[in-house]
C-alpha positions as CSV (number, residue, x, y, z in Angstrom):
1,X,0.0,0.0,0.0
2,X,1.7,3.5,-1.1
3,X,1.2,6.3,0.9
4,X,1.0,9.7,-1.2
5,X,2.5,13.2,0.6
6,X,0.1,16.1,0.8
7,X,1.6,19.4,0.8
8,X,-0.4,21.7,2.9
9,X,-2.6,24.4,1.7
10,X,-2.2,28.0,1.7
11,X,-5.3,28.1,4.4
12,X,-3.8,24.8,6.1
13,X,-1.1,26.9,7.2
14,X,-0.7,28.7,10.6
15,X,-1.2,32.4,11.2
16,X,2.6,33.0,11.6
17,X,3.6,30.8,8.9
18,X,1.2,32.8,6.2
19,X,2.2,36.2,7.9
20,X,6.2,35.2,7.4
21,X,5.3,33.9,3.7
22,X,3.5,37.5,3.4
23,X,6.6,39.3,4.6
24,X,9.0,37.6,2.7
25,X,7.1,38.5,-0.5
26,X,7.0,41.6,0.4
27,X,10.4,42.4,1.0
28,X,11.4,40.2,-2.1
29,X,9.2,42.7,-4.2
30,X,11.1,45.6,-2.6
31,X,14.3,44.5,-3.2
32,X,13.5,44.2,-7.2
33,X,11.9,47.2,-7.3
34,X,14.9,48.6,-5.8
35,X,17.3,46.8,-8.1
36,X,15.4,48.1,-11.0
37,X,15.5,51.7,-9.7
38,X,19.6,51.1,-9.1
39,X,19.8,50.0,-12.9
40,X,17.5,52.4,-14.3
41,X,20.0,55.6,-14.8
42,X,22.4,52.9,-16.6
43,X,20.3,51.6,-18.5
44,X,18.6,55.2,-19.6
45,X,22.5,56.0,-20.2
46,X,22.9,53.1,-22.6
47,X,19.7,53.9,-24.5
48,X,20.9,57.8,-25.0
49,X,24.3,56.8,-26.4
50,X,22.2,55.2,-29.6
51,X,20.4,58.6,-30.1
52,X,21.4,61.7,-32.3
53,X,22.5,64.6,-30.4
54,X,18.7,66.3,-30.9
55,X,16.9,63.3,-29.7
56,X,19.1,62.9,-26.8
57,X,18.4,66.8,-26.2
58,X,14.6,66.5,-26.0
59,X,12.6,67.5,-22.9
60,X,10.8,65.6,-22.0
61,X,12.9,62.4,-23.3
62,X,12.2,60.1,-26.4
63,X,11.7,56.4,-25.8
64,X,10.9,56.0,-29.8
65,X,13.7,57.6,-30.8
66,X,15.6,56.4,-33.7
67,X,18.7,54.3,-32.7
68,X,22.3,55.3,-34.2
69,X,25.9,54.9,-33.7
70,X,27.0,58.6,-34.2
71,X,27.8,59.3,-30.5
72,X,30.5,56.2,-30.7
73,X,31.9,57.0,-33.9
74,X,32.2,60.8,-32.7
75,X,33.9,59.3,-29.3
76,X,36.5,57.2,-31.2
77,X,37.3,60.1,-33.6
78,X,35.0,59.9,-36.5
79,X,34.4,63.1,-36.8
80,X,38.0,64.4,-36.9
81,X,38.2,65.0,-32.8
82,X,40.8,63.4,-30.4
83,X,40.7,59.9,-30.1
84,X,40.3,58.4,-26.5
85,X,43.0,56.0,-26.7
86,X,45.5,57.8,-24.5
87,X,43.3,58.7,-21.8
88,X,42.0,55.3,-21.8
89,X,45.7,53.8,-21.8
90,X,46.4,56.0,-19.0
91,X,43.7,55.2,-17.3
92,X,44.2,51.4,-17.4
93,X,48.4,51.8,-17.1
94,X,48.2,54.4,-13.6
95,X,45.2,51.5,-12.3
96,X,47.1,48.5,-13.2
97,X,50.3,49.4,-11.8
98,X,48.9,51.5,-8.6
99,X,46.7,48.2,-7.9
100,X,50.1,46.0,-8.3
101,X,51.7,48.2,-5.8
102,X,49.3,47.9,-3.5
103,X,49.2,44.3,-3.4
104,X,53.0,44.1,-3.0
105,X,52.7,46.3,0.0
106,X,49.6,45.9,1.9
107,X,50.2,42.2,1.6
108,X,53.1,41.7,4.4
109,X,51.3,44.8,6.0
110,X,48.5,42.7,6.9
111,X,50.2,39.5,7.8
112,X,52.2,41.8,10.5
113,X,48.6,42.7,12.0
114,X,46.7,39.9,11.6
115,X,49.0,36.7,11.6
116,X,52.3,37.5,13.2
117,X,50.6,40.9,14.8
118,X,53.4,43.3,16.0
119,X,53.1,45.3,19.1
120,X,50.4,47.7,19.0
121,X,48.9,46.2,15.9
122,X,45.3,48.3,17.2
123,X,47.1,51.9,16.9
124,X,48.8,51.2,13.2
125,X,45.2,50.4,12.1
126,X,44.0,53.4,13.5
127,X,47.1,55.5,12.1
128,X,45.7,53.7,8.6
129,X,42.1,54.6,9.1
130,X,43.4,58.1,10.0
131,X,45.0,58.6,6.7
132,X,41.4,58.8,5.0
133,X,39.9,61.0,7.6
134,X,41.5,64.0,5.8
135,X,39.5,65.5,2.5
136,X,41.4,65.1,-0.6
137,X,41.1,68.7,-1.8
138,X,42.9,69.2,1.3
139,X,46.1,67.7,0.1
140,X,45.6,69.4,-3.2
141,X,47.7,72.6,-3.4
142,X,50.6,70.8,-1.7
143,X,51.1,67.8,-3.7
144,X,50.6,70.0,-7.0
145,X,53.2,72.6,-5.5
146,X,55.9,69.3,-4.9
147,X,54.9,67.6,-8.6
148,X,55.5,71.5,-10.2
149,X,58.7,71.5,-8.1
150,X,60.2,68.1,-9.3
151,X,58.7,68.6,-12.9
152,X,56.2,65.8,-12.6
153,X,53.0,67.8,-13.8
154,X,51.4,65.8,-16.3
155,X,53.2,62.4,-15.2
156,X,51.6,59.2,-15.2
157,X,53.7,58.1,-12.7
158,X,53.4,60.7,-10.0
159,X,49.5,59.7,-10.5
160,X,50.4,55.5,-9.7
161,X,52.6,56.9,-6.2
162,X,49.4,58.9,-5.6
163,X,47.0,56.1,-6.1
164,X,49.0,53.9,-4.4
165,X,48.9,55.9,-1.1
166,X,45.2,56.7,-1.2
167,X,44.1,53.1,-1.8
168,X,46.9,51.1,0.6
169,X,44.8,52.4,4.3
170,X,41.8,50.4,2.6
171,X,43.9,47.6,1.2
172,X,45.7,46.9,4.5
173,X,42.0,47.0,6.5
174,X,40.7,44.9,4.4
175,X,43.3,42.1,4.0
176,X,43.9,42.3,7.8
177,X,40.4,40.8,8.0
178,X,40.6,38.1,5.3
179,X,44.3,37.0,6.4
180,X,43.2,37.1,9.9
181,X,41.2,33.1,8.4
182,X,44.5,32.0,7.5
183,X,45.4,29.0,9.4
184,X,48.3,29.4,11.4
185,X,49.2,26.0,11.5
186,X,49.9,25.7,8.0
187,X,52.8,28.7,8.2
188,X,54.2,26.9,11.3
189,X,54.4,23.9,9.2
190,X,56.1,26.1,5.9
191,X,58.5,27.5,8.3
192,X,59.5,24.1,9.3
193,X,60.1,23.1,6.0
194,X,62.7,26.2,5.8
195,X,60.2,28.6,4.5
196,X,61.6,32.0,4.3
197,X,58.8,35.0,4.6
198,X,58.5,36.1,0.8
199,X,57.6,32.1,0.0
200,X,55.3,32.2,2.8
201,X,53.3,35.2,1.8
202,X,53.3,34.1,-2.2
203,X,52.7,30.4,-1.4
204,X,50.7,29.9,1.6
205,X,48.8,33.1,2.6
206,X,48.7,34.5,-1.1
207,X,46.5,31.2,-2.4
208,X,44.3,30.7,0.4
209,X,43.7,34.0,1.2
210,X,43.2,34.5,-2.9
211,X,39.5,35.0,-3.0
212,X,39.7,38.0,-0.6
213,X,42.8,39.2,-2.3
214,X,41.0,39.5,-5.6
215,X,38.3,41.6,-3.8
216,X,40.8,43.9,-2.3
217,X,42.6,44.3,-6.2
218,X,39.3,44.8,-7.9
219,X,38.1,47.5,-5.4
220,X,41.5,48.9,-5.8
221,X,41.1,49.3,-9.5
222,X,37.9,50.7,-9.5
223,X,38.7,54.0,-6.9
224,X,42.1,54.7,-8.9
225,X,40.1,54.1,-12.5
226,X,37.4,56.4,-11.3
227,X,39.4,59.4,-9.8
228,X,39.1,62.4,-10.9
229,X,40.3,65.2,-8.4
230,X,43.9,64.5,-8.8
231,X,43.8,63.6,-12.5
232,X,42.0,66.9,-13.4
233,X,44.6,69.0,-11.7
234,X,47.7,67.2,-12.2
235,X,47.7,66.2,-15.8
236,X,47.0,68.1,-19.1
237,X,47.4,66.3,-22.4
238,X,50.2,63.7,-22.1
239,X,48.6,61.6,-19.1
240,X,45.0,62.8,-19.5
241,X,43.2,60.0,-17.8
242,X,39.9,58.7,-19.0
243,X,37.7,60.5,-16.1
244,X,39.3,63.8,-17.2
245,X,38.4,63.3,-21.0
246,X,34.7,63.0,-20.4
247,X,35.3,66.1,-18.7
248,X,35.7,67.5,-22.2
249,X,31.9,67.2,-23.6
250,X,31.2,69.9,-21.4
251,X,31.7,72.6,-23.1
252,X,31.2,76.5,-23.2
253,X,29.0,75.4,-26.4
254,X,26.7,73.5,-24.8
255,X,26.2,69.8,-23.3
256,X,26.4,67.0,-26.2
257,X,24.4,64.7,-24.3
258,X,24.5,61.7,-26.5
259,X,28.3,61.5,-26.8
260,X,28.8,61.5,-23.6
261,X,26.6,58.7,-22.7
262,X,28.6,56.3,-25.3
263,X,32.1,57.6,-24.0
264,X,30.5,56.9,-20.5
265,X,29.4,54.0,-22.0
266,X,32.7,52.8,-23.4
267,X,34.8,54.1,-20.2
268,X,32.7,52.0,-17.7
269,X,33.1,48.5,-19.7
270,X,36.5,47.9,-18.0
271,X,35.6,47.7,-14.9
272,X,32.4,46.1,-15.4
273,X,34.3,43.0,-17.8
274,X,37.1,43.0,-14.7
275,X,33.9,42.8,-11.9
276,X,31.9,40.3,-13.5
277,X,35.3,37.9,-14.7
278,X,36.0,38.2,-10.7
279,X,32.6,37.9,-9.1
280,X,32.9,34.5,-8.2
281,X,36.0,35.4,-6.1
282,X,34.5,38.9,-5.2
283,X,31.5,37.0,-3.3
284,X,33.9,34.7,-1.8
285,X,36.6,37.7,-0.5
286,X,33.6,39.8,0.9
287,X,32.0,37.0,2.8
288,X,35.4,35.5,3.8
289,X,35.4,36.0,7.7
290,X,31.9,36.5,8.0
291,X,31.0,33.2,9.7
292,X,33.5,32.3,12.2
């Protein structure tokens, strides 16, 4: 004789158990609604980089609009302007190596504090949270008085040393956490094998602290890709960064809207291709010392 399950009804359930269904469905409809609000203004970016400049100037906006690619050829210099490729090398070379510095050193910065914590280890991470209590306009007229001094106006490089510094407080607090998992018996048993301190860090913390690594890189990239402050001060034409360039579609002529939704467009896809080829290991970096 078989014996068939009967899922309960809707009305078979209790009071609490329809109420916590309720609530859930509720707050699952909120968070969509608020996910679509989030991706609305990128989207409604996207859709006015395929418009002509005069649909793209309309008030109130077009949603039947004809769809072109003028605004992207007019970005990559179709229409006889600048091209964006040096900003956009710029860009990528001043992230790239200013995110590769910052690994290098707020790697052994955070072993010291989490794993083989030196004396104190509570005031350096204050000293380091300290260091990004101060507004960067602040800092302005000084650092452009030392780069004018030592001829490095318009320098790619002083931009990496000034990426570097603003983004290794956050690097350091957040590797602190994520080496702080590390199991310390596996470094007690590398340094009984003969394990010096550099094959530590790149063989034994480096892979299993990896996923939380990545995170700290990828975060990394995107402050220094974004900035703007420093790069639209310090540089002028040779190491124009990308941020700075789209400063240029604002002009004393007017606002040309739709070109600067494609280059908008077309400066954003880095980051977005290097977030969603690491969101696996983002997940895993920003949850990683969560659950104890």
């Amino acid at each position: 004789m078989s014996t068939a399950t009967v899922r309960p009804s809707h009305q078979a359930l209790p009071p609490a158990a329809r109420k916590a269904r309720r609530r859930s469905a509720a707050l699952g409809l909120v968070a969509w609604i608020a996910g679509i609000a989030f991706c609305l203004p990128a989207l409604w970016m996207l859709l006015t980089s395929f418009h002509s400049e005069a649909d793209a100037a309309t008030n109130p906006p077009s949603f039947a609009a004809s769809l072109t690619l003028d605004g992207y050829r007019e970005f990559f210099g179709g229409g006889g302007g600048p091209t964006p490729w040096p900003p956009l090398i710029n860009s990528l070379s001043a992230s790239l190596f200013s995110t590769a510095l910052v690994l290098v050193l707020a790697l052994p910065a955070a072993y010291a504090l989490s794993i083989r914590r030196v004396r104190k280890w509570t005031d350096v991470m204050f000293f380091f949270l300290s260091t990004k209590m101060l507004p960067v306009v602040a800092g302005l007229l000084p650092v452009y008085l030392f780069a004018k001094n030592t001829g490095m106006l318009d320098n790619i490089w002083l931009l990496v040393i000034l990426y570097t510094s603003m983004n290794l407080p956050i690097a350091v607090w957040m590797m602190q956490s994520f080496l702080a998992d590390v199991p310390v018996s596996i470094i007690e048993a590398a340094q009984v094998d003969g394990a010096r301190l550099p094959t530590i860090l790149a063989r034994v913390v480096a892979p299993v602290a990896g996923p939380g690594i990545a995170a700290t890189a990828l975060i990394c990239f995107i402050f220094s890709w974004n900035e703007l402050l420093f790069a639209r001060v310090l540089t002028g034409v040779v190491a124009q960064t990308a941020p700075v360039y789209l400063t240029g579609f604002v002009t004393s002529q007017g606002l040309f809207l739709a070109q600067l939704c494609a280059a908008s467009v077309v400066v954003s896809l880095p980051v977005l291709a290097a977030g969603y080829a690491a969101q696996d290991k983002l997940v895993q970096g920003l949850s990683l010392g969560a659950v104890k």
